[in-house]
N, C-alpha and C positions, 0 to 999 in steps of 0.2 A: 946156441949152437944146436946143429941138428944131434939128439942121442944114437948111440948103440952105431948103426951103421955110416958107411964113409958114403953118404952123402955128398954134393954140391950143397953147400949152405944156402943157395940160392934157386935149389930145386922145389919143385913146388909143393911138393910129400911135407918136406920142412916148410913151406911160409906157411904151408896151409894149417901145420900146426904152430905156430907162432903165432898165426893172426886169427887162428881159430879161440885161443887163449883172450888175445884182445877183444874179441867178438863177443866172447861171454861176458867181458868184464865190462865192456863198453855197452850191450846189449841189457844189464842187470842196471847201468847208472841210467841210462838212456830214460826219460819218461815219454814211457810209450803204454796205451792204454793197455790193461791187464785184465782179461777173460780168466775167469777162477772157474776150475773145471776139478770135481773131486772126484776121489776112486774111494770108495767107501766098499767093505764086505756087503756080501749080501745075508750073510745071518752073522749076530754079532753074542749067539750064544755057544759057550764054551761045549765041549765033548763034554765034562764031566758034570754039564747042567749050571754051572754058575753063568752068569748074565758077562759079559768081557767088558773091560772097562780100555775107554781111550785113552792112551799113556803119551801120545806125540804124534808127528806125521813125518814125510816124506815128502818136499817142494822140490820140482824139476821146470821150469819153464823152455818151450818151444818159441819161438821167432817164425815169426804169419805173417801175411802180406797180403793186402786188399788193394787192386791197383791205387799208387798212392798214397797208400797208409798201412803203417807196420803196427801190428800189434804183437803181443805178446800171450801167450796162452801159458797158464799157472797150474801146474798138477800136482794137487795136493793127496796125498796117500795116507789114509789115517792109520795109527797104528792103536790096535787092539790088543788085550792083555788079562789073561783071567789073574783075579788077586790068588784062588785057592793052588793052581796047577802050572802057573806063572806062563800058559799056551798063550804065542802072540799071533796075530796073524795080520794079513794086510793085504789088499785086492794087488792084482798081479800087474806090473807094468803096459802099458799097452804098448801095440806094437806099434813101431814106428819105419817108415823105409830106411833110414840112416840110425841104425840103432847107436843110440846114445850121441845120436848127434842134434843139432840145432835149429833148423829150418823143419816145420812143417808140411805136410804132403801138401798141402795146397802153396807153400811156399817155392817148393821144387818143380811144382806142377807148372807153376807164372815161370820160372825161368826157362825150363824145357820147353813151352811153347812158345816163350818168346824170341828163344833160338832156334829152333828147328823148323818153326810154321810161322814165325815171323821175320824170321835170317836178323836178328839182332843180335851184334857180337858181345860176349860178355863183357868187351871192357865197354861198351855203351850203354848195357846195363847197371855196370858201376856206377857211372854216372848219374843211371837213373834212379839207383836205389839213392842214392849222396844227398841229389837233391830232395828225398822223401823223409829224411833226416837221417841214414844209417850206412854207410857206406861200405858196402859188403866186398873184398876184394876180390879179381876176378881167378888169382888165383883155387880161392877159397868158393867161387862158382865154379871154376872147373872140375872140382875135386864134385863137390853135388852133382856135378851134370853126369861124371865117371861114374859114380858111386849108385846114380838114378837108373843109368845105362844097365847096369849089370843086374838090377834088379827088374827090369824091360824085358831082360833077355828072354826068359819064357813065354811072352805074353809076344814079340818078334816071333821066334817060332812057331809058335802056334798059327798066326797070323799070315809066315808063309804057304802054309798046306791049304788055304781058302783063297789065293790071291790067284787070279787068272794067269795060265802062264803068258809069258811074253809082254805084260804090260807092264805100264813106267813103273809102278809100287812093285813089282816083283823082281822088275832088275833091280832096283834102292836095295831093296831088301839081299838080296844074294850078293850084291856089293859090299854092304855091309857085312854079312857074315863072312864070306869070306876071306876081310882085311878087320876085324873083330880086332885082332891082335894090335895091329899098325895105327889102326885110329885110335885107339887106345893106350898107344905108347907111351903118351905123353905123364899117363898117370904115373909112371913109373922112371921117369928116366929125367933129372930135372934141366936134363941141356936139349929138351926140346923143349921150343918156345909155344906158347900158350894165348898168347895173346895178339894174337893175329888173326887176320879171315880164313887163310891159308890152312893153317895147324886148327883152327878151329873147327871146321869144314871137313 
């Protein structure tokens, strides 16, 4: 059940944490090749002069996509530890566009252009991730494509102050900003539907 708020059980704020859950758990059983990528400090001696010693780490894996094949990226964080002062320390998380979420920038990158500049609707993306072995639901592509959007927004504006006026990309763009709200509803309200050209669009 969806927590805390009165929800629609079947809005997509809830599947997409439901099936965001499945996605980790199915994405960790999954054998999908695994890129080991470590965060290591870059000096590993203590303030007080003793040498740090490595006590453990920190694994996070991200969900990558190469047309046709999913991999997995492995982020290993070492942790460091002086014996004398007990100072641990550990290289800083990177940043990611969906923080602490699962999909890689070049992950969200493939879906955004394969909607926007390819007009692919996300549930035919499902399809196309399913048969790549991973079946991402489009729920849970909606929520990345909102979540991408809002992080765009700057990089949009900017972009309007350079665009000639009067041309096709400058009205897109002032279309868009100005119904920002409306096209975006969806993220927020789960009795709009999602999964259509219509509501997609």
């Amino acid at each position: 059940m969806c927590p805390t708020r009165r929800f629609n059980p079947h809005s997509s704020r809830c599947l997409y944490k439901q099936r965001r859950t499945y996605l980790r758990i199915s994405a960790l059983r999954f054998r999908t090749p695994r890129t080991l990528i470590h965060h290591e400090p870059d000096n590993t001696d203590c303030r007080c002069g003793c040498a740090l010693k490595r006590i453990g780490e920190d694994v996070s894996e991200k969900l990558d996509y190469i047309p046709g094949v999913f991999t997995v990226e492995r982020h290993i964080r070492g942790k460091w530890v002086c014996d004398d002062c007990e100072t641990l320390i550990q290289a800083p998380v990177p940043a990611h566009v969906i923080d602490k979420g699962i999909p890689t920038a070049g992950l969200l990158a493939h879906v955004m252009i394969a909607k926007f500049a390819d007009h692919l609707p996300l549930y035919r993306q499902e399809s196309i991730f399913g048969r790549a072995g991973l079946a991402i639901p489009r729920s849970t592509l909606a929520q990345w494509v909102g979540m991408t959007g809002v992080q765009l927004q700057p990089l949009v504006d900017a972009q309007r102050d350079v665009v000639p006026e009067g041309s096709a990309i400058s009205r897109a763009l002032d279309y868009s900003l100005k119904r920002w709200a409306a096209l975006s509803h969806y993220l927020d309200d789960g009795a709009v539907p999602i999964d259509n050209n219509w509501a997609e669009n």
